[in-house]
C-alpha atoms as a printed R data frame, in Angstrom:
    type eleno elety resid chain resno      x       y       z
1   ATOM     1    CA   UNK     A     1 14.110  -0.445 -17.504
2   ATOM     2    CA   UNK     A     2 17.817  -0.461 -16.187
3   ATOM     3    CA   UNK     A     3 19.450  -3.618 -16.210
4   ATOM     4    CA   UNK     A     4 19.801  -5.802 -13.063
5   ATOM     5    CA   UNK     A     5 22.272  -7.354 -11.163
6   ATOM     6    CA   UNK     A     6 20.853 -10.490  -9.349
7   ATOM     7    CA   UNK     A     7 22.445 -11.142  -5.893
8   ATOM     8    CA   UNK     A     8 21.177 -13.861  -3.979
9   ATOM     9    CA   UNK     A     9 21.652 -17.106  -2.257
10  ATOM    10    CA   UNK     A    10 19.971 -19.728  -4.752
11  ATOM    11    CA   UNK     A    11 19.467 -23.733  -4.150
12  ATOM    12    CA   UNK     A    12 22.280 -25.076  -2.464
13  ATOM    13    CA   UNK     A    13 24.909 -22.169  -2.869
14  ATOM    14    CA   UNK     A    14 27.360 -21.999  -0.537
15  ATOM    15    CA   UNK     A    15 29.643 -18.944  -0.370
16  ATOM    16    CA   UNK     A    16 32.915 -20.201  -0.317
17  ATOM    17    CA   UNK     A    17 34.840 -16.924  -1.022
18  ATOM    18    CA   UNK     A    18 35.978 -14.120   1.167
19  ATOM    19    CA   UNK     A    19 33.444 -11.290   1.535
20  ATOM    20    CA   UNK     A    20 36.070  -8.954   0.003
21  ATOM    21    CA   UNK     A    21 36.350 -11.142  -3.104
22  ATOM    22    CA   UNK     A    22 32.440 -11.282  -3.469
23  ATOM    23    CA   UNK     A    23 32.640  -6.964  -3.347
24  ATOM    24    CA   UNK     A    24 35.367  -6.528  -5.203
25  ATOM    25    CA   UNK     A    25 34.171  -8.758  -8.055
26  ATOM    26    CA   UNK     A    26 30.685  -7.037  -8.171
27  ATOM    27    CA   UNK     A    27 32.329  -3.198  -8.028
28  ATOM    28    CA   UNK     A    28 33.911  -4.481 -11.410
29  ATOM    29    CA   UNK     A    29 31.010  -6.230 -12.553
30  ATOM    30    CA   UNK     A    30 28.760  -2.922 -11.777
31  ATOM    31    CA   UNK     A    31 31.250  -0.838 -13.555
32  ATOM    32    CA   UNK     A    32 31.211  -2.986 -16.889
33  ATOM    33    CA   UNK     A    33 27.225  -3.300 -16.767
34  ATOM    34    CA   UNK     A    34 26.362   0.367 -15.892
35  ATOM    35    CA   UNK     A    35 29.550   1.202 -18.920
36  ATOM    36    CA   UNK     A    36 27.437  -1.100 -21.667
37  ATOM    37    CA   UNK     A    37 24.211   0.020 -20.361
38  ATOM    38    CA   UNK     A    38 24.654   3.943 -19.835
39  ATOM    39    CA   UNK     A    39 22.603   3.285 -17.232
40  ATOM    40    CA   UNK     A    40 23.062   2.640 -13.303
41  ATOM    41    CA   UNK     A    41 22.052  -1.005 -12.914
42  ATOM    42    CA   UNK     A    42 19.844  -1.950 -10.379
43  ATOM    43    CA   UNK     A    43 20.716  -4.764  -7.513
44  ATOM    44    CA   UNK     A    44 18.477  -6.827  -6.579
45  ATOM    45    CA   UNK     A    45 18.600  -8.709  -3.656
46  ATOM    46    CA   UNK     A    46 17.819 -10.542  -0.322
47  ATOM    47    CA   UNK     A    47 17.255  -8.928   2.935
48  ATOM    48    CA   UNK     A    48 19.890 -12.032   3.724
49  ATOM    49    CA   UNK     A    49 22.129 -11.383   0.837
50  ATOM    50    CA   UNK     A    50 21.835  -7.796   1.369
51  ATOM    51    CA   UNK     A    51 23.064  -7.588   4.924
52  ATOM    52    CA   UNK     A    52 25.788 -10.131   4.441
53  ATOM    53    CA   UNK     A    53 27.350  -8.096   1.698
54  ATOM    54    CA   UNK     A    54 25.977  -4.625   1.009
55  ATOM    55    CA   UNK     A    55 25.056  -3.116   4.090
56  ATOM    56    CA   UNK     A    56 27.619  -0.951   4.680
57  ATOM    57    CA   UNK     A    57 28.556  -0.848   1.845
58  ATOM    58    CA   UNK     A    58 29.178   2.352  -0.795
59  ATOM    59    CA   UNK     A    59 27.165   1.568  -3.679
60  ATOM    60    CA   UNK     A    60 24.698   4.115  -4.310
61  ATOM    61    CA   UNK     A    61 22.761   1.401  -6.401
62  ATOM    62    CA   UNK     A    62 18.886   1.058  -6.818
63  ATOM    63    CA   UNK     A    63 17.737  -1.686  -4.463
64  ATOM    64    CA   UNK     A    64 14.644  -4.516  -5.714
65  ATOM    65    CA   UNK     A    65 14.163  -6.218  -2.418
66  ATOM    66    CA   UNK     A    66 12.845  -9.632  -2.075
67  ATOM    67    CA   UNK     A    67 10.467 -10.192   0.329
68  ATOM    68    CA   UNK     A    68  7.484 -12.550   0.213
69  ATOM    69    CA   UNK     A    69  6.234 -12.384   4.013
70  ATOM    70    CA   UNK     A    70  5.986  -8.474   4.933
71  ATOM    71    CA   UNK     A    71  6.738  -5.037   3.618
72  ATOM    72    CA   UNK     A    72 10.785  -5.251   3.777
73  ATOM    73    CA   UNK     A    73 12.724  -2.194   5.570
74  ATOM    74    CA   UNK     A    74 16.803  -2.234   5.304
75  ATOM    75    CA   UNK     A    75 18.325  -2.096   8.305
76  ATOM    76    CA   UNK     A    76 20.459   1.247   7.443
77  ATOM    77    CA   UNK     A    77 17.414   2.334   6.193
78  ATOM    78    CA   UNK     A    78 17.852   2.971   3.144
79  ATOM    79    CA   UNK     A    79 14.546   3.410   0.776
80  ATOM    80    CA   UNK     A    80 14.028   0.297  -1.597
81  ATOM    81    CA   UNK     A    81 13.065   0.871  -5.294
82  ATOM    82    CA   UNK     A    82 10.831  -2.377  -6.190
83  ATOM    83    CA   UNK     A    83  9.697  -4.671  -3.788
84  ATOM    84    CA   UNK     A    84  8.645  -8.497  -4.780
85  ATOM    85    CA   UNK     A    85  6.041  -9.138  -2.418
86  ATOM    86    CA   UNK     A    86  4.892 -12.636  -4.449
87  ATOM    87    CA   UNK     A    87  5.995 -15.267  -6.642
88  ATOM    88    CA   UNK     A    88  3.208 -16.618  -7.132
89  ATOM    89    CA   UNK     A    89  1.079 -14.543  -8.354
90  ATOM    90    CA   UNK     A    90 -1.242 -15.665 -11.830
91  ATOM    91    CA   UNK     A    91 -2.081 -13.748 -14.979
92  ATOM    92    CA   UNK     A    92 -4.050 -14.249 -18.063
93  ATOM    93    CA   UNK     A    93 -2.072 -16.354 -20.463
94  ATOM    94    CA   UNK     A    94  0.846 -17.553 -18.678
95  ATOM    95    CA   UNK     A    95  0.473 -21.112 -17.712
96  ATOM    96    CA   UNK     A    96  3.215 -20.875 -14.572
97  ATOM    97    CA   UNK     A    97  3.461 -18.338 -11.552
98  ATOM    98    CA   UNK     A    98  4.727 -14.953 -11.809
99  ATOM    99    CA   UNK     A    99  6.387 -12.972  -9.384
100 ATOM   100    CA   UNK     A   100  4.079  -9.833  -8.388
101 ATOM   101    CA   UNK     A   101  6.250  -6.946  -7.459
102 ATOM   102    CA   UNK     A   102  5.414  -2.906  -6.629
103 ATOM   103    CA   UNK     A   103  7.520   0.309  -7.174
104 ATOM   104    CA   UNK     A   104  7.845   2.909  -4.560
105 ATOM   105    CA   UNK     A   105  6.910   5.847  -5.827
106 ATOM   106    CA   UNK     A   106  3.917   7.489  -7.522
107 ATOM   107    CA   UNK     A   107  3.062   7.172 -11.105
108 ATOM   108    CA   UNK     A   108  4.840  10.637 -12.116
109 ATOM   109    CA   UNK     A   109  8.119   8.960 -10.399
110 ATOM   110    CA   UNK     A   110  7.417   5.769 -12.135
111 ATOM   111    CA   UNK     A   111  7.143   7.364 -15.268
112 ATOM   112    CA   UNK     A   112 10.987   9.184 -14.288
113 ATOM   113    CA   UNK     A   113 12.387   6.438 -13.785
114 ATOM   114    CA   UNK     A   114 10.690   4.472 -16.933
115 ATOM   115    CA   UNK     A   115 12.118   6.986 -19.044
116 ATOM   116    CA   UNK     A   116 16.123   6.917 -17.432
């Protein structure tokens, strides 16, 4: 799987920095992840954090889109990649929750993008 850039608000965080800061710090960021990686690193993000900071915006990143209460749609509309629909889902084994989440796609473009 690509790596992935986590871009959220968490706790009590409180975004003290100009929005241009926040961007230009993650275009470098991006740059040195997708450079170690060879690979084009996924963002994955808030419907919140998303329209505060990369709607609009020119990245051309795959989007995993947080959304525990309905079936998220951007509001450029760009297509999401993975969806979290759950985080509190239960398996087999693991003794806490997990966090249930669903590609769009079909298998065969699962598979594609397994394989990048």
């Amino acid at each position: 799987m690509p790596p992935v850039i986590d871009l959220e608000y968490g706790g009590n965080c409180q975004l003290k920095r100009p929005k241009t800061d926040v961007l230009q710090d993650l275009q470098i960021f991006e740059k040195l992840v997708a450079n170690y990686y060879q690979k084009q690193p996924i963002f994955y993000v808030t419907e919140e954090f998303y329209q505060d900071f990369l709607l609009e915006q020119n990245f051309s990143n795959p989007i995993w889109l947080r959304d525990i209460y309905e079936q998220p749609t951007l509001p450029d509309g760009k297509q999401w990649l993975l969806w979290q629909y759950a985080n509190r889902g239960k398996i087999d084994g693991i003794d806490t929750y997990v966090d249930w989440n669903v590609f769009h796609g079909s298998l065969a473009n699962y598979e594609q993008f397994r394989l990048q």
